[in-house]
C-alpha positions as CSV (number, residue, x, y, z in Angstrom):
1,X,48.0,-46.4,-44.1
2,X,51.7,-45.1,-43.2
3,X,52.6,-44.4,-39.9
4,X,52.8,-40.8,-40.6
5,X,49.2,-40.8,-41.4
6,X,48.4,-43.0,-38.6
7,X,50.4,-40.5,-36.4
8,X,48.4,-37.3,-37.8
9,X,45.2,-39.2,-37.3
10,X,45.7,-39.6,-34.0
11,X,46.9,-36.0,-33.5
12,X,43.7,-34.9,-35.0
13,X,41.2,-37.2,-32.9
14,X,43.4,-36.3,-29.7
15,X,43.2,-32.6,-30.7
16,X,39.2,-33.2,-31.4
17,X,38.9,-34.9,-28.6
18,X,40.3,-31.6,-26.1
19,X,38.1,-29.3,-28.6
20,X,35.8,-31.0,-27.6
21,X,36.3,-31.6,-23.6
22,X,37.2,-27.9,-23.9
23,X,33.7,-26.5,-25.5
24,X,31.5,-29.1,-22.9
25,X,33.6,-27.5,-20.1
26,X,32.8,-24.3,-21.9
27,X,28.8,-24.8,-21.9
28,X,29.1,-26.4,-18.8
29,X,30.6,-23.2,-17.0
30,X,28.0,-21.3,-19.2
31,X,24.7,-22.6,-18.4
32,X,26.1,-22.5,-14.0
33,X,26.3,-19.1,-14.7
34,X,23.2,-18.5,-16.3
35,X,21.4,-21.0,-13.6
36,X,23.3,-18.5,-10.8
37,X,21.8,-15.4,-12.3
38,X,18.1,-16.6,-13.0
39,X,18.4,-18.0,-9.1
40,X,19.9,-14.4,-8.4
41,X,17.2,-12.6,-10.4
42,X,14.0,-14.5,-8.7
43,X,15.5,-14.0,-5.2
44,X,15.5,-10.4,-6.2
45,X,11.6,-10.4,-7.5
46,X,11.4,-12.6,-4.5
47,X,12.1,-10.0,-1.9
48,X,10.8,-7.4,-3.7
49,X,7.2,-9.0,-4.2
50,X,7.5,-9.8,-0.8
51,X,8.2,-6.3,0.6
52,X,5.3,-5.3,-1.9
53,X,3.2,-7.5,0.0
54,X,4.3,-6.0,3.6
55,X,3.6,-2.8,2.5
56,X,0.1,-3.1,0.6
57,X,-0.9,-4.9,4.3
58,X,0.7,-2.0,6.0
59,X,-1.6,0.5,4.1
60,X,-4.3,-1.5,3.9
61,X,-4.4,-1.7,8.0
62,X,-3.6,1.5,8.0
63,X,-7.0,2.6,5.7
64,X,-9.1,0.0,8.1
65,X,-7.7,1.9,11.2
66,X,-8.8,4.9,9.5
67,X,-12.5,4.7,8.5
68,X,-12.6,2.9,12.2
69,X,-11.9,6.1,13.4
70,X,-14.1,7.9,11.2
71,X,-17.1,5.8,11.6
72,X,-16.3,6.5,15.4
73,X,-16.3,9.8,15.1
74,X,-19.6,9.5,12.8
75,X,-20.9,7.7,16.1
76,X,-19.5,10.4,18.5
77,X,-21.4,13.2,16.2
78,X,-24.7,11.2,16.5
79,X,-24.6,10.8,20.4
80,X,-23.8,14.3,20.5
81,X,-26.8,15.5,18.2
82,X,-29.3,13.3,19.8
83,X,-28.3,14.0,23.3
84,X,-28.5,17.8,22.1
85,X,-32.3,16.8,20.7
86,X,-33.3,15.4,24.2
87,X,-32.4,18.8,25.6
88,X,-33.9,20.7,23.4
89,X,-37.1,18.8,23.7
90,X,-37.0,18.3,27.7
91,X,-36.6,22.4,27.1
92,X,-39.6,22.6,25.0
93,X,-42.1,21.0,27.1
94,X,-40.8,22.8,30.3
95,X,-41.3,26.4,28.5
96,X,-44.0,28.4,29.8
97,X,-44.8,30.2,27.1
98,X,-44.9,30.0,23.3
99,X,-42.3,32.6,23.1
100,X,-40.2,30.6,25.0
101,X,-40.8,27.8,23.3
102,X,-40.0,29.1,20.0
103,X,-37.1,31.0,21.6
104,X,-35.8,27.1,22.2
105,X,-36.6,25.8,18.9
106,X,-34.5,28.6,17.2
107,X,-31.3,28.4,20.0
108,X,-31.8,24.6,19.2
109,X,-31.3,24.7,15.6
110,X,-28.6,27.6,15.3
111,X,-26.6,25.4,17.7
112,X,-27.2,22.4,15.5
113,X,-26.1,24.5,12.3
114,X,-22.8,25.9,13.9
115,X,-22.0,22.3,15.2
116,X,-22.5,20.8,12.4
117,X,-20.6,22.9,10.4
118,X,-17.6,22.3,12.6
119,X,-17.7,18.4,12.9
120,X,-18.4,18.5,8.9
121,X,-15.1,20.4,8.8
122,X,-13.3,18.3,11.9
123,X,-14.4,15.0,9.8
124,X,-13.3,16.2,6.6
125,X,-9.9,17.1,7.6
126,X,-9.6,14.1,9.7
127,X,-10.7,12.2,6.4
128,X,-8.1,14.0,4.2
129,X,-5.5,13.5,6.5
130,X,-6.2,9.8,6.9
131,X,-6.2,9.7,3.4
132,X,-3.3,11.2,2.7
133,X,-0.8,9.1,5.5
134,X,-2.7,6.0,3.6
135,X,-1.8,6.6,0.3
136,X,1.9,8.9,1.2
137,X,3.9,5.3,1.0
138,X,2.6,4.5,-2.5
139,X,3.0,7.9,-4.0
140,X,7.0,7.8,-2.4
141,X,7.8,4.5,-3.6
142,X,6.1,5.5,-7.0
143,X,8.8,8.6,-6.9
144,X,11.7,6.1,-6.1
145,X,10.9,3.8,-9.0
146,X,10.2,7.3,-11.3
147,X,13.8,8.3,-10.0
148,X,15.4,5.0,-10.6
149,X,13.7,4.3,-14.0
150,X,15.3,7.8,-15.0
């Protein structure tokens, strides 16, 4: 082999040799970027899962808190309409007539009907509105994502 050959071997191996160096550097720099991103993209499901979390707890305390409230006011209605019976029937035995007894019967029971008719109304709105301040956050964030995504 001459030296000229020897010479343009050697420039081609050298020049291989950067090609090379150059293209691992290349990939190198390539796959740090790609490991930065993915590490970038799970922080970001991350905190996003995690504020999920926070706020499925908040509702969910928030819906416990309110059927506690309802199954005390359930509890309230049902002192309320037995303490009513014992009155009606300590009335009952003290009237001295049969008029007057029916005459307690009948105040009795349209009192129990007009009082029930207003704690099945105050219950139902107190239900609705628990309801609604329990399920408001997930229709909002639901909008947010809709308004986003669009």
């Amino acid at each position: 082999m001459t030296t000229t050959n020897t010479a343009a071997l050697d420039t081609v191996i050298e020049h291989a040799a950067e090609t090379t160096k150059a293209a691992g550097e290349r990939v190198r720099e390539f796959a740090q970027i790609g490991v930065r991103k993915a590490t970038e993209g799970f922080e970001q499901i991350s905190k996003a899962a995690q504020t999920a979390s926070e706020e499925l707890n908040s509702q969910l305390n928030q819906a416990r808190d309110g059927a506690t409230k309802a199954s005390l006011k359930l509890l309230e209605v049902a002192k309320e309409d037995t303490d009513a019976g014992f009155a009606a029937l300590n009335a009952l035995f003290a009237a001295k007539s049969p008029i007057e007894a029916f005459d307690v019967s009948a105040k009795y029971w349209r009192g129990r009907l007009e009082t029930r008719i207003a704690q099945a109304q105050d219950l139902g709105a107190f239900v609705r509105k628990s309801a609604d301040d329990a399920v408001r956050p997930v229709q909002e964030r639901i909008e947010k994502f809709a308004k986003i995504a669009a």
